[in-house]
Structure formats: structure tokens, C-alpha cells
N, C-alpha and C positions, 0 to 999 in steps of 0.2 A: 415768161419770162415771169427756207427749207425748210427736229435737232434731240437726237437720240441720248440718252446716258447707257453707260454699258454697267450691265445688271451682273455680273461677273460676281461671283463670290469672291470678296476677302481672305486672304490669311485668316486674321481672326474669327468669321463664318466656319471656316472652316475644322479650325482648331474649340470650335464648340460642340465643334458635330461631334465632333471625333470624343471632347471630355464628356460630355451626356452619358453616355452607357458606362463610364467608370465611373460615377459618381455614384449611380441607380446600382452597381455592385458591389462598391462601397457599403451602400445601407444597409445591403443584402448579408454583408460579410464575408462575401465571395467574391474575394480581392484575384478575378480572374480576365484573360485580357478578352475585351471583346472584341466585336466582330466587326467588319470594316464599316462604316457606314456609306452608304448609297451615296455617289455622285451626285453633284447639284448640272442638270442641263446648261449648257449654255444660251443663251437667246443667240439668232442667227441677227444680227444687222446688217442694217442696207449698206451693200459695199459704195454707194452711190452719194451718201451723206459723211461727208469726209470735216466739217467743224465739229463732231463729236468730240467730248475729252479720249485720251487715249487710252486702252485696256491696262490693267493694272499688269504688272509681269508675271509670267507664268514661272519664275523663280520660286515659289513659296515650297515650304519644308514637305514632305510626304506623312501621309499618316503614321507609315514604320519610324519612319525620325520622330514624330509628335510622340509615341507612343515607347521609344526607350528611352525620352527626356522625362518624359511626365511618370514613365511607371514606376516605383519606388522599387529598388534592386534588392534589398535587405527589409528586417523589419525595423533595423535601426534606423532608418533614412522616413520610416512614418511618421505623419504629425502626432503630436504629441495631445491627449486629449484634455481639457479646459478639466478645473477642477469641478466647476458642476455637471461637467459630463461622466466624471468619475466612476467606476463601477458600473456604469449603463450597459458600456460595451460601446456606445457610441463616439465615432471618433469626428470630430468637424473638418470639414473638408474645406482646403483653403482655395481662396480666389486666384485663377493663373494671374500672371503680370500680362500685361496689357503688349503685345509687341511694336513695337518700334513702327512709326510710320514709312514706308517706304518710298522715298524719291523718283518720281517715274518722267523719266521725258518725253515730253509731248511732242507729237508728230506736228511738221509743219500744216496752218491750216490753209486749205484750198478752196478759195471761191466755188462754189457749181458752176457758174458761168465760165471759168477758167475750163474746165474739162468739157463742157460742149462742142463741137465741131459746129461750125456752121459755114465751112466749107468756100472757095474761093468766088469771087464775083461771077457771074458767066454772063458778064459785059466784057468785049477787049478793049483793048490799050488801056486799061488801068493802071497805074503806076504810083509808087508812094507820094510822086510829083501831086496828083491828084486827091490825094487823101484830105480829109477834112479837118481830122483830127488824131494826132498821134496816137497808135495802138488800137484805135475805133473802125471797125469795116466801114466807113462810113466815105464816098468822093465823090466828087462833082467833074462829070465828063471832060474830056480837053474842049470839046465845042463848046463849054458850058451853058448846055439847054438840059439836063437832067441831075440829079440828086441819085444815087447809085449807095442803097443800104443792104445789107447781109442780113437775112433774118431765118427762122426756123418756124415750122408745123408747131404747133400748144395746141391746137384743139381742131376736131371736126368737127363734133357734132353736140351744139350746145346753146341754147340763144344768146344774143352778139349785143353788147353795147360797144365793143370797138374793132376793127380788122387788124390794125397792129399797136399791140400794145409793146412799154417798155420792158424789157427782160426783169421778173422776178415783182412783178407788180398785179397783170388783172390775165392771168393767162389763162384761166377760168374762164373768161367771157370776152376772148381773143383769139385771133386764127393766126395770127402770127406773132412772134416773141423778138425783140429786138435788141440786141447787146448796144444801141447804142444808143449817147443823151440828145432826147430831142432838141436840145438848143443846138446843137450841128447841125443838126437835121435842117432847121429854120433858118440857119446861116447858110447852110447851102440853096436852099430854094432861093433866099433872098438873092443870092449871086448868080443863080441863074434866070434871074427878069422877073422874078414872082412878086407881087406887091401884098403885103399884108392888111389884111381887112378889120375885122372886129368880131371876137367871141360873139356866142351867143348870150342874151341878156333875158332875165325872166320877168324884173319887177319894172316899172309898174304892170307891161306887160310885155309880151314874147315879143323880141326879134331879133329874126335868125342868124346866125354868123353869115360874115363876107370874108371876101379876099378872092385872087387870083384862084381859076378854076385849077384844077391839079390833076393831072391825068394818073393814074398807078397802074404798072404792067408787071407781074411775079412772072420769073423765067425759073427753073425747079428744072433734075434730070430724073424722067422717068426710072424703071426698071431695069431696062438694056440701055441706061446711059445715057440716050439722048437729052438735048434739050428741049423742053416742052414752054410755050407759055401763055398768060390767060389774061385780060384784062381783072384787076383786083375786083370789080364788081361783081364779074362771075362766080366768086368763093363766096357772094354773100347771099342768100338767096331771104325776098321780102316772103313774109311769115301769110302773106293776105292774098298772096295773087302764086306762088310758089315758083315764081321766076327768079329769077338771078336781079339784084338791084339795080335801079335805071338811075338815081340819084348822082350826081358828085360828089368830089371832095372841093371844100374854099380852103385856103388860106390864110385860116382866122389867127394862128400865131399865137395864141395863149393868152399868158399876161406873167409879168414880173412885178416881184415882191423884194420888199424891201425890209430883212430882219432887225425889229426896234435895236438890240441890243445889241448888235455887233455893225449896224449899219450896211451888211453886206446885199448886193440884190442876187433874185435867184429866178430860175426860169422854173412856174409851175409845173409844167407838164413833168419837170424829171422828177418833181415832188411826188405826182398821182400816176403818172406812168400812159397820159393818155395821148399818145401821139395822133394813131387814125383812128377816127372816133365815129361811128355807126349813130350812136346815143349825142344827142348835145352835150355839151359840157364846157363852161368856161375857160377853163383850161387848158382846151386842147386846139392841138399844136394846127391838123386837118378835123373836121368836120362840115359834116351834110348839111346842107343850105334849108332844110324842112324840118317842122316841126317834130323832133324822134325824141321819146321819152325814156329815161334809166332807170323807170321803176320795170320792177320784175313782169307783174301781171301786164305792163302794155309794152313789154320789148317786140318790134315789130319785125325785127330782124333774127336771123340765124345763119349757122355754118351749114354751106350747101356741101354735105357731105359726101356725096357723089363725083363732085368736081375737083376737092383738095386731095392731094396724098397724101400719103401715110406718115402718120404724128412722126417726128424729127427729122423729118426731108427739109438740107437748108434749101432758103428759099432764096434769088436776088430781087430786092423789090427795086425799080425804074421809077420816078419819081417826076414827070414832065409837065411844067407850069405849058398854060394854053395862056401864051402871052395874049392881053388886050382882051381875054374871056372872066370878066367875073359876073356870072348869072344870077338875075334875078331871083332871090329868094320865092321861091314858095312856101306859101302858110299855110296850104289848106293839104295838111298832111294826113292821111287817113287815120290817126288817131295821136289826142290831145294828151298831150304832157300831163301827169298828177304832181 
């Protein structure tokens, strides 16, 4: 969980190309017409990036039209030569007028996330009764003991500072991409029994997020349809031992901020986009109870590529607080935070 310009020759591009070789026969004295000039390519664009400005219209004049507006019918209709061009033979060739700017309507622009599929829950009895938030795949079960989010494949195989991140933020270094604001997401847990704990803290020195332990189960339809599913752990696999992760998720809840100037407050995580979080991070919404560090050279974690399928399979992530479980931080992580 994008921005192209279209390189299109202009009208006037094009009405240079075309005067170039009557000016150069001009000089020559061989006021004769020349020859078409070569096409300019068009660059191919990604039909997939849709805030582009729009292409300029393909209305523009043909070179046979530029070339019986511009070519002088008579000799009476030639410029007339300057007095110190006098006797030369040389006649100065005058600047075309600049043409007219052309009005062009821009096509409506469409989010990327608007044109992704991420395909129906494959939890039942979901109903918009249950929804979290309007227009967001985002609900909280009728028994309300799970958190029930829509997500999609961003990456298999790549080192991990988080398992889901929010759509259009760290999908680089995410296994899964989420169209929705993690502050739902935390509203829903809350409602279904979860108790919020505390980020992780670095200074004066480390310790670890808490909160309610959090179970994550991804349900995905294979090939031939079915539905398959996996504990979220198993897509992570630790970098040191080449297992699937033994770690949980707490329920550290982020933190909220309060903008000087409009006085508005705002929930971090949809700031940085870090909802389930591999790496510690103040911010985010779940993370790992153990010391895991965000620098590049000691990310301990990776996408267990083997086990995820194939980039844009949506995914439904399950979301189940272990009511009355928040676990004992471990500190003695196999390798220290820089």
C-alpha cells in the first residue's frame, strides 16, 4: 500500500519540425517543398497511473495543412527584403505566430487504491451492520471477539520491518498492504476486549511495547479457489534460525498527537502507516513484545517466501485479542537495536 508527465509533442513541436527545412531552402534559394519530416515516437505510459495530466488532443493541423498555410502561393505574397538586405539576394525570414493555447479537459483523477480489488471478506455473516467504518473493509465479528480487515500481497520476498502496513506508505518492507485507517482498526480491537498497553520506548533506555496479546490468522483463496489459511507468523520467517516467527503481536496502540495550529488530534500510525509492525516503532498500532531493530543492516526479520502467494492475492486478515494474555516482555532479543 505513485506520477508520469506525457512527453507528447505539441502543435508547436511540431509546426518547427515541419518550418526547419524551409528556412534551410530559403537560404539555399530553392524555395522548394520539402520532405516530410520523421515522426516524433510517442512514449508508452503506464496505463496503471491514472493522476497524470491528460494527453494534449490529437486534433492538431497535419503537416499538408502547415505546409499550404505557410508556403507563399505567388512571389507577391514574399517577404519583402529589409533595406540592408538590399541587393544581397537575401531575403529574412519572418517568425511564425505562436499558436493559440489549446483548452484540453482533464480526465477525472482516480486514486490507485480505488482500482485495486481486494476482494470480499472470506469470514461469513459479515454484514454492513458490522462494518467499522463506512466505505472501509474494515468489521468487527457479530460475537465481537475478532477485528475482520481486507488486505492484499505488496511483497514476498524482501527484509520486513512490518507484516501489514497501511496502503500507499511502507509496502517496500510489508507483506501485506491495507486500504484501511488504523485508528478503526484500534477501535475495533478495543471493542472486542483488547486492552491497550504502551509503545515501545527507547530513551533513557529500551522497553518493550505492551498491551493485549493479538492473535492474526490470513484466510487467501488458493489457485483452484479454495480457501487456504495460515497463522500471520508463518509469512514471517526470523532471518537467524530460518523458521517461521515464534514472537507475538501486543497491543501497544500507538500514540496521538495534537496539531499546534489547528488544535486537531490525530492517530500516528495513519501518519507513518505502521499498523503490524515486525521492527519496534512508537507508533504502531501492533508490535513485537522483543527487542527488533528498523535499521537496515540488523533487520532480523523477512518475507518467508515460500509460504505467501502470489503478489495481489487479497488477503482477509482475523484479528483475535487472547483476552486476560498480555506477555511478558522479552529483552534478550538476538540482536540489539542501533
Amino acid at each position: 500500500m505513485s506520477i508520469r508527465s506525457d512527453l507528447r509533442p505539441t502543435g508547436w513541436a511540431r509546426f518547427v519540425s515541419f518550418l526547419l527545412p524551409l528556412v534551410v531552402v530559403a537560404c539555399a534559394g530553392c524555395p522548394t517543398q520539402p520532405e516530410s519530416s520523421p515522426s516524433v515516437p510517442t512514449p508508452t505510459t503506464n496505463p496503471a497511473v491514472t493522476d497524470s495530466p491528460a494527453s494534449p488532443s490529437d486534433d492538431q493541423p497535419s503537416l499538408a495543412d502547415l505546409s499550404a498555410k505557410e508556403e507563399p502561393s505567388s512571389e507577391s505574397e514574399a517577404p519583402e527584403a529589409s533595406p540592408a538586405e538590399a541587393g544581397t539576394g537575401m531575403v529574412e525570414e519572418k517568425a511564425p505566430k505562436a499558436e493559440e493555447p489549446v483548452e484540453v479537459e482533464k480526465e477525472p483523477v482516480t486514486k490507485e487504491k480505488d482500482k485495486l480489488d481486494f476482494g470480499e471478506p472470506l469470514v461469513e455473516g459479515l454484514g454492513e451492520s458490522e462494518r467499522l467504518a463506512p466505505k472501509q473493509p474494515v468489521w468487527l465479528t457479530k460475537d465481537r471477539k475478532s477485528v475482520v480487515v481486507q488486505a492484499m500481497v505488496c511483497q514476498r520476498e524482501a527484509p520486513l520491518e512490518l507484516f501489514a502496513c497501511l496502503l500507499g506508505s511502507k509496502e517496500h518492507e510489508s507483506v501485506l498492504a491495507v486500504p484501511v485507517k488504523a485508528f478503526f482498526v484500534h477501535a475495533g480491537l478495543l471493542a472486542a476486549g483488547a486492552e491497550q498497553g504502551t509503545p515501545v520506548s527507547w530513551d533513557p533506555e529500551y522497553k518493550p511495547p505492551t498491551g493485549t496479546e493479538i492473535e492474526i490468522e490470513v484466510l487467501w483463496k488458493d489457485e483452484e479457489g479454495k480457501v487456504q489459511k495460515a497463522r500471520a507468523q508463518d509469512w514471517v520467517k526470523d532471518a537467524q534460525t530460518g523458521k517461521s516467527m515464534t514472537h507475538p503481536w501486543v497491543f501497544a496502540g500507538s500514540q496521538m498527537y495534537r496539531d499546534e495550529e489547528t488544535g486537531k488530534e490525530h492517530y500516528v500510525a495513519d501518519g507513518t502507516g505502521e499498523l503490524v509492525c515486525v521492527s519496534n516503532f512508537p507508533s504502531a498500532t501492533l508490535d513485537v513484545p522483543v527487542k527488533s531493530s528498523d535499521s537496515n543492516d540488523y533487520l532480523i526479520f523477512e518475507a518467508f517466501t515460500e509460504k505467501i502467494p502470489s503478489l495481489g492475492t487479497p488477503v482477509t486478515m482475523v484479528l483475535t485479542p487472547k483476552l486476560g494474555k498480555s506477555p511478558a516482555a522479552k529483552t534478550d532479543a538476538p540482536v540489539e537495536a542501533k
